[in-house]
MIDOSE-1310 file (N, C-alpha, C; in nm, 2 decimals, decimal comma, always signed):
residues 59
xxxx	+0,08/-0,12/+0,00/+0,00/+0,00/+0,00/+0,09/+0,13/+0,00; +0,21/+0,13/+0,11/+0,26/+0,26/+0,10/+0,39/+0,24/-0,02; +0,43/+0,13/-0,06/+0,49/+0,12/-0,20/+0,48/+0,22/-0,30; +0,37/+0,28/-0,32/+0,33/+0,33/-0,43/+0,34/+0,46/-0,41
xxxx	+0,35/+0,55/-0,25/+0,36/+0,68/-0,26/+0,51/+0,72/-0,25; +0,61/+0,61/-0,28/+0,73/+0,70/-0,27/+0,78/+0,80/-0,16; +0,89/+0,86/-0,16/+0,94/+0,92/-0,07/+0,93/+1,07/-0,06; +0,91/+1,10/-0,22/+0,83/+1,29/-0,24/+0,73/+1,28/-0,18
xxxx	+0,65/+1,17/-0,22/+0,49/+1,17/-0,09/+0,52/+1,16/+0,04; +0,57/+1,08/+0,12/+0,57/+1,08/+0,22/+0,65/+1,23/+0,29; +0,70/+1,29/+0,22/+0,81/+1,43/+0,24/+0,69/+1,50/+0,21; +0,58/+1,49/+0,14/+0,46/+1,60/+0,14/+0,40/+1,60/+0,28
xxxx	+0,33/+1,46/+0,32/+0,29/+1,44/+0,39/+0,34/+1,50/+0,50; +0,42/+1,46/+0,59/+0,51/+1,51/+0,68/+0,52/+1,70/+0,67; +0,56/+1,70/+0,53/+0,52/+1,86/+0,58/+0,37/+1,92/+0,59; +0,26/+1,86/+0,53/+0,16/+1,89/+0,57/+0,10/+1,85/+0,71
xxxx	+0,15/+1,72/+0,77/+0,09/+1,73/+0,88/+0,15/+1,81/+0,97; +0,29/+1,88/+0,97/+0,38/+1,94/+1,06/+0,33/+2,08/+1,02; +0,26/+2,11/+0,90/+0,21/+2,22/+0,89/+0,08/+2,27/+1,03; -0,02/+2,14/+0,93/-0,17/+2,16/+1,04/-0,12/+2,14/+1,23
xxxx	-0,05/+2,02/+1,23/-0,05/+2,01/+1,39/+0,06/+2,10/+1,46; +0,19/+2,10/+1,38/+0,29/+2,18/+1,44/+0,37/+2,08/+1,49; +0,53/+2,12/+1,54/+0,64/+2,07/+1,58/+0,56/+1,99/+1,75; +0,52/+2,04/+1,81/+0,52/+2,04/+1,94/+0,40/+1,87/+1,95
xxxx	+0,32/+1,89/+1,84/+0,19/+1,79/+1,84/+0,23/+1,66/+1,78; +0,31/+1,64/+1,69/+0,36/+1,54/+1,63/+0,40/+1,41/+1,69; +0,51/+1,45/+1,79/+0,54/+1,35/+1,89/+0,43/+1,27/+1,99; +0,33/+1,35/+1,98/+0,22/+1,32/+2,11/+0,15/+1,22/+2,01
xxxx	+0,11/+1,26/+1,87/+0,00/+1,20/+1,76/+0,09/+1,08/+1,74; +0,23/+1,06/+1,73/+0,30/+0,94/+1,72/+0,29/+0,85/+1,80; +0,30/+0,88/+1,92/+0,30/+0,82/+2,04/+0,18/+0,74/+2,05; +0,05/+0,85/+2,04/-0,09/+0,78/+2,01/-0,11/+0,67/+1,92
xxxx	-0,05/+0,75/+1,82/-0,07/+0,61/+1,67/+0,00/+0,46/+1,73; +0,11/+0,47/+1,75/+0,20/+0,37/+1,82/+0,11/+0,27/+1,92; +0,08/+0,34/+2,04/+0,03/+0,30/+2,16/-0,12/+0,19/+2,14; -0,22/+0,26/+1,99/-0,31/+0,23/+1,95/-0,27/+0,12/+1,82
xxxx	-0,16/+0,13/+1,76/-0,12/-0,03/+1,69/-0,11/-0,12/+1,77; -0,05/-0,14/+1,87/+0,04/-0,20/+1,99/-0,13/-0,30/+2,04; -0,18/-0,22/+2,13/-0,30/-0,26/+2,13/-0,41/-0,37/+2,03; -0,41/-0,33/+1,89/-0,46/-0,38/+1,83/-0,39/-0,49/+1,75
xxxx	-0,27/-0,51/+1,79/-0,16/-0,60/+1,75/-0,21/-0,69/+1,88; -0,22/-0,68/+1,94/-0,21/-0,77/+2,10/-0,40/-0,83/+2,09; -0,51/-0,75/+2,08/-0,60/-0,81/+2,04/-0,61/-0,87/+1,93; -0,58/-0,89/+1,82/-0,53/-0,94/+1,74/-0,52/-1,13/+1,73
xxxx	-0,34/-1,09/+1,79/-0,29/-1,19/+1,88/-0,42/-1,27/+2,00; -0,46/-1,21/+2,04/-0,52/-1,28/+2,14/-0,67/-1,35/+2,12; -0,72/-1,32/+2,00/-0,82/-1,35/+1,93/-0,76/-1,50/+1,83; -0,66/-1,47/+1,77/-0,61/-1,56/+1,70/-0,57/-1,74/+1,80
xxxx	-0,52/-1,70/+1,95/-0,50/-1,77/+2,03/-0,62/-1,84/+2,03; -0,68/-1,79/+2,10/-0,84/-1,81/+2,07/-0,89/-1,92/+2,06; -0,89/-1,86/+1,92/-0,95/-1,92/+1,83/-0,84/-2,12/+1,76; -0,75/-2,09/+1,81/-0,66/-2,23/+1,79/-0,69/-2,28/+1,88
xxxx	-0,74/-2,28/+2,01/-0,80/-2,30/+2,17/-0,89/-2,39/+2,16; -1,01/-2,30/+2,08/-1,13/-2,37/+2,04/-1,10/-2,48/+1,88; -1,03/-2,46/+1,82/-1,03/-2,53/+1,72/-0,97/-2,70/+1,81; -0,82/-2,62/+1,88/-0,78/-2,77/+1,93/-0,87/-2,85/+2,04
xxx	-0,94/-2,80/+2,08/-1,05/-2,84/+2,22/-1,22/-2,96/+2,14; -1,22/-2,90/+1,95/-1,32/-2,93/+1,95/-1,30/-3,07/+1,90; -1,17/-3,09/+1,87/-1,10/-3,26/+1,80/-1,11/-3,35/+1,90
């Protein structure tokens, strides 16, 4: 998916979001983004467990 936008896009991007949010907001929106993968990586994971739980339980 991000294959396609190259590194002039992502250098747009970055200045447009540093535009709207500013120097100061960036680190905090990263941190958010981050904290909120992390999370959904781990429910993920724990759904997947799960689910092998019940598959091995029902043999």
């Amino acid at each position: 998916m991000f294959s396609t936008i190259g590194i002039p896009g992502l250098i747009l991007i970055l200045t447009i979001a540093l535009v709207i949010f500013g120097p100061k907001k960036l680190p905090e929106i990263g941190r958010a983004t981050g904290q909120t993968l992390k999370e959904f990586k781990h429910a993920v994971q724990d759904m997947a467990r799960e689910i092998d739980h019940e598959k091995k339980s029902d043999q």
